[in-house]
C-alpha positions in Angstrom: 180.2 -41.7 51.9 177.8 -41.2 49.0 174.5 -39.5 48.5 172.1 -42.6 49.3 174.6 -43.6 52.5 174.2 -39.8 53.4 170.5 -40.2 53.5 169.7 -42.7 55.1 172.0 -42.0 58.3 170.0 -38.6 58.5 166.9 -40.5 58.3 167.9 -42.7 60.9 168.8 -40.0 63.0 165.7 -37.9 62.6 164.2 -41.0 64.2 166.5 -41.5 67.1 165.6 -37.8 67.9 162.0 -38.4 67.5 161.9 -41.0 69.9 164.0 -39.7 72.3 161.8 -36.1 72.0 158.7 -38.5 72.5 160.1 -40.3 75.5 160.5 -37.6 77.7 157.3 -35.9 76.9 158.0 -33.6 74.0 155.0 -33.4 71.5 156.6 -34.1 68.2 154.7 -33.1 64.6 155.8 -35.5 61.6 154.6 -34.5 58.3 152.0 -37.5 57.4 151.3 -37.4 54.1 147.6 -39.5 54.3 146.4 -36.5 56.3 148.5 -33.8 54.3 146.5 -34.9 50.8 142.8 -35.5 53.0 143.1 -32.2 54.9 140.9 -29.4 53.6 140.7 -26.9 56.6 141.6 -23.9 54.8 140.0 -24.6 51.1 136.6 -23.6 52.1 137.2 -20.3 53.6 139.5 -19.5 50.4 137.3 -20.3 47.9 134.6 -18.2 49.6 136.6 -15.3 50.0 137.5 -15.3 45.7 134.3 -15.8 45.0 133.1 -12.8 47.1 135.6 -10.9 45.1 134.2 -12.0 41.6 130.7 -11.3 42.7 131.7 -7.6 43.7 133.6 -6.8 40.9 131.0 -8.4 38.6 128.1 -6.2 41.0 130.4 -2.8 40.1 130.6 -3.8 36.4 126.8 -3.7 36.2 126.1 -0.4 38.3 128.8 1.1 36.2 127.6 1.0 32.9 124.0 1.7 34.1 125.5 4.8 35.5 128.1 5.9 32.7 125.1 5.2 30.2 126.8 2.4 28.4 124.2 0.2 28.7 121.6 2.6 26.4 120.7 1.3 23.0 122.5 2.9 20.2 122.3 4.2 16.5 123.3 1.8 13.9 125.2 3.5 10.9 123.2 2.5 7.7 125.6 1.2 5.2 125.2 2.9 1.7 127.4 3.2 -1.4 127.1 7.0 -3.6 128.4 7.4 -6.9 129.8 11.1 -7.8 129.9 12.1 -10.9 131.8 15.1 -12.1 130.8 18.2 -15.2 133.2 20.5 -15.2 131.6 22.4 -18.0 128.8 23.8 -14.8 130.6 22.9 -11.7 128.0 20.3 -10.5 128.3 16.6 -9.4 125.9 14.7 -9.4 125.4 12.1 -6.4 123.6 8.8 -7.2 122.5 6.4 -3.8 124.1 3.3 -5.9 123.6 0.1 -3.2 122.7 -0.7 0.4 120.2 0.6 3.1 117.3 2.8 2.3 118.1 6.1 5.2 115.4 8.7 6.0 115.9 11.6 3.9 116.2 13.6 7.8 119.3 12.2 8.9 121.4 13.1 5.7 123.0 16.0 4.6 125.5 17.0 2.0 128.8 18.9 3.0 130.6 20.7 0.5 133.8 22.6 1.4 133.0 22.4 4.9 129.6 23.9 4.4 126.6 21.9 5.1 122.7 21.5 3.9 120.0 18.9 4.8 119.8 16.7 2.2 117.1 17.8 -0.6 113.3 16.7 -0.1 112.7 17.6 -3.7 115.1 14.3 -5.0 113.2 11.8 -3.0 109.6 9.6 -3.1 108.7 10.0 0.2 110.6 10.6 2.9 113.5 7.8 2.0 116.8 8.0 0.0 116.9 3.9 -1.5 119.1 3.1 -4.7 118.8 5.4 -7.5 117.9 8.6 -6.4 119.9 11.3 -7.8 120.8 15.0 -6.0 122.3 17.6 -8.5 125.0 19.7 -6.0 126.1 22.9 -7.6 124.6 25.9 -8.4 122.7 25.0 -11.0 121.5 21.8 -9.1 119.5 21.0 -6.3 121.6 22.0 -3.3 123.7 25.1 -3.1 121.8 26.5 -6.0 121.4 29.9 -4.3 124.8 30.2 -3.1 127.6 30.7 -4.9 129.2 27.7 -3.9 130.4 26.0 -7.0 132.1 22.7 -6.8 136.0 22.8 -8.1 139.0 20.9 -8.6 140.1 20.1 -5.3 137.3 21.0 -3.6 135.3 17.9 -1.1 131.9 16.6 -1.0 130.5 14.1 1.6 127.4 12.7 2.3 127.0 12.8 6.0 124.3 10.7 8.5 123.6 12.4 11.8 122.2 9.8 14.4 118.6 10.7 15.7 119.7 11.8 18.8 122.6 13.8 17.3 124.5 12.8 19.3 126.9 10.8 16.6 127.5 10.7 12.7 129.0 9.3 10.4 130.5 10.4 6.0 128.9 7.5 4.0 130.5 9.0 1.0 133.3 11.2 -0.1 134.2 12.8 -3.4 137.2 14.8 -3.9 136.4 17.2 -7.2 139.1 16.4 -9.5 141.6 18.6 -11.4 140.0 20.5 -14.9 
């Protein structure tokens, strides 16, 4: 007996069973496959139930940041580029504002060796540092000039913006002091 022989007696036998189960009062279920593809009983109720989820977890999302803050407004980091240019002869280095954003005067400040100071009022028109204006940092410049912080080989120099808030900042420039 082959395969398609095989089948078709089972067949054939499924539906002597059938009838006979149907004959004496048995209620028989047959798969129908018209009614199978049509029948959409249980679509609705699943459908509603993943969309509840989406609506909850997109609900929790929205408290959440509210409530973690996430949602505030935030500080943009200005984008500059500072030349350093090195005499060893005094120790100084001069620091040039060479390209991008003009950045209130307030929110920088020069760091040298770890030590900070806002940056100078003297070395700007008005209360903005734009392309071209020139700090002297050393002690014969115009910050540090009453310490006696001096700048070295080795030593490091960044230019640092501090948010409004304070909250954040960020080193638009950095200048290692090189070797004599």
């Amino acid at each position: 007996m082959e395969i398609g022989e095989a089948s078709v007696v089972f067949i054939t036998i499924q539906v002597k069973i059938t009838d006979y189960a149907r004959r004496i009062g048995v209620q028989v279920n047959t798969m129908n496959p018209k009614k199978l593809l049509t029948d959409d009983d249980a679509v609705s109720p699943v459908i509603g139930v993943i969309l509840m989820v989406a609506i909850t977890v997109i609900l929790a999302a929205v408290i959440a940041s509210f409530v973690l803050g996430l949602g505030d407004s935030t500080s943009t980091t200005p984008s500059a580029s500072f030349d350093f240019e090195y005499n060893s002869a005094d120790g100084n280095v001069t620091v040039t504002h060479e390209t991008g954003d003009n950045i209130d005067e307030n929110r920088l400040s020069v760091v040298l060796n770890g030590t900070s100071k806002d940056w100078p009022s003297s070395a700007t028109s008005g209360d903005t540092v734009s392309s071209g204006t020139t700090i002297v940092v050393g002690q014969n410049g115009d910050i540090f000039a009453s310490t006696d912080l001096n700048a070295s080989s080795g030593d490091t120099i960044k230019i640092a913006w501090n948010s409004e808030d304070g909250e954040s900042s960020s080193t638009l420039g950095e200048y290692n002091v090189p070797d004599n």
